[in-house]
Every structure is written in C-alpha cells, then in structure tokens.
C-alpha positions as CSV (number, residue, x, y, z in Angstrom):
1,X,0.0,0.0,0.0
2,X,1.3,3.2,-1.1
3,X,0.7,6.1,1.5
4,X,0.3,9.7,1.1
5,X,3.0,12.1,2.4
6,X,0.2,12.8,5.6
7,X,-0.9,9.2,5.9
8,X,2.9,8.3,5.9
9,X,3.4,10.9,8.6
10,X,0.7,9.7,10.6
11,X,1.4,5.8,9.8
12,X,5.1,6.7,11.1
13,X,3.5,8.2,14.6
14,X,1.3,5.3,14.6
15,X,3.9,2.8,14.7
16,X,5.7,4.4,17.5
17,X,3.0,4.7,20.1
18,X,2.6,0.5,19.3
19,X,-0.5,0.4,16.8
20,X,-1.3,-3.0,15.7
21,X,-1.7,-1.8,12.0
22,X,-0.1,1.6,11.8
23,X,-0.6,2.1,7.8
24,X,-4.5,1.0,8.4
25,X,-4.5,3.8,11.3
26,X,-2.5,6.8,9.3
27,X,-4.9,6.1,6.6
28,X,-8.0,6.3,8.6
29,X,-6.5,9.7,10.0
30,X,-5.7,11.2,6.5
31,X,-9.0,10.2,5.4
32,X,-10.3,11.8,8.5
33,X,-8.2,15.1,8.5
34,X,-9.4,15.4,4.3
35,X,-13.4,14.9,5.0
36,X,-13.5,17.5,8.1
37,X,-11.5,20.1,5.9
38,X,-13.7,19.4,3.0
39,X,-17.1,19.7,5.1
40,X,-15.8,22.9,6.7
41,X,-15.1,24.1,3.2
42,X,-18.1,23.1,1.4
43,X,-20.8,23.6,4.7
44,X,-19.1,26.4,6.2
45,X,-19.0,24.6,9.7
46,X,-16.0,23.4,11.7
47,X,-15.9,19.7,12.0
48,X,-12.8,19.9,13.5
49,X,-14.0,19.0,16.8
50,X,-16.3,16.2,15.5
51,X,-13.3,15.0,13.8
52,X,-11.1,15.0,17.0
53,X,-13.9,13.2,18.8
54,X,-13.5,10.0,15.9
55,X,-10.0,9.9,15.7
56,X,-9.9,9.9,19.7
57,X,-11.7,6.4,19.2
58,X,-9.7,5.2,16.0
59,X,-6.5,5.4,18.3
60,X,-7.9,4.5,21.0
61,X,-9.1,1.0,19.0
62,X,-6.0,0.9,16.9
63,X,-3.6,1.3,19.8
64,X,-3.6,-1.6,22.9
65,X,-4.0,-0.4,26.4
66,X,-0.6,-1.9,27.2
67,X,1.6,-0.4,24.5
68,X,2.8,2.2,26.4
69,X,1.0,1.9,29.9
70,X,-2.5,2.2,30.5
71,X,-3.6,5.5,28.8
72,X,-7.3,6.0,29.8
73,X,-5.8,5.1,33.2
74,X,-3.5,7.9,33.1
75,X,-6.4,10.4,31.4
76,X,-8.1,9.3,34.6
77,X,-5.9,9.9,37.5
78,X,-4.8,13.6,35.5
C-alpha cells in the first residue's frame, strides 16, 4: 500500500505509540483530516471538533492499552 505524504506521517507516529496496524491507522486519520476540511469548506462549519472526537476512538481502538501503559488510566488519574 502506497501512502500519502500525511498518511505516511501519521502511519510513522502510529507505529511508535505500538499500533497493531499503523498504515490502516494513518490512513484512517488522512481520510479523517481530508473529509472534516472538506465539510468545513463546502458547509461552512468546523468539524474539527467532531473529527477530534473520531479519531480519539480510532487510536484508541487501533492502539492496545498496554503499549505504552494504560492511557485511559492515566487520562483518569490527570
């Protein structure tokens, strides 16, 4: 699978915090990143926040609670 330069980017940062399929995940944020800038565009709206809101639960699917330590432990306890 070739990647985009952001999808690369985001594959890349993906693999370091211990995705189980890194180029799946940086995809799945590209595509993300490219549909809220296109709505905001086209609707006039910022789906920015939306867009944060679904990529919070791609990582958080994409990326196992171990790999790393427990990070909705940690949100927790901040």
């Amino acid at each position: 699978m070739t990647l985009w330069p952001i999808a690369a980017r985001l594959a890349d940062a993906a693999r370091e915090a211990g995705a189980t399929d890194p180029e799946q995940l940086g995809e799945q944020l590209a595509l993300l990143i490219d549909g809220a800038a296109a709505r905001t565009r086209v609707l006039d709206a910022d789906a920015f926040p939306t867009a944060a809101a679904i990529a919070a639960v791609l990582i958080d699917n994409a990326i196992p609670a171990t790999a790393g330590g427990d990070r909705r432990q940690a949100e927790e306890t901040s």
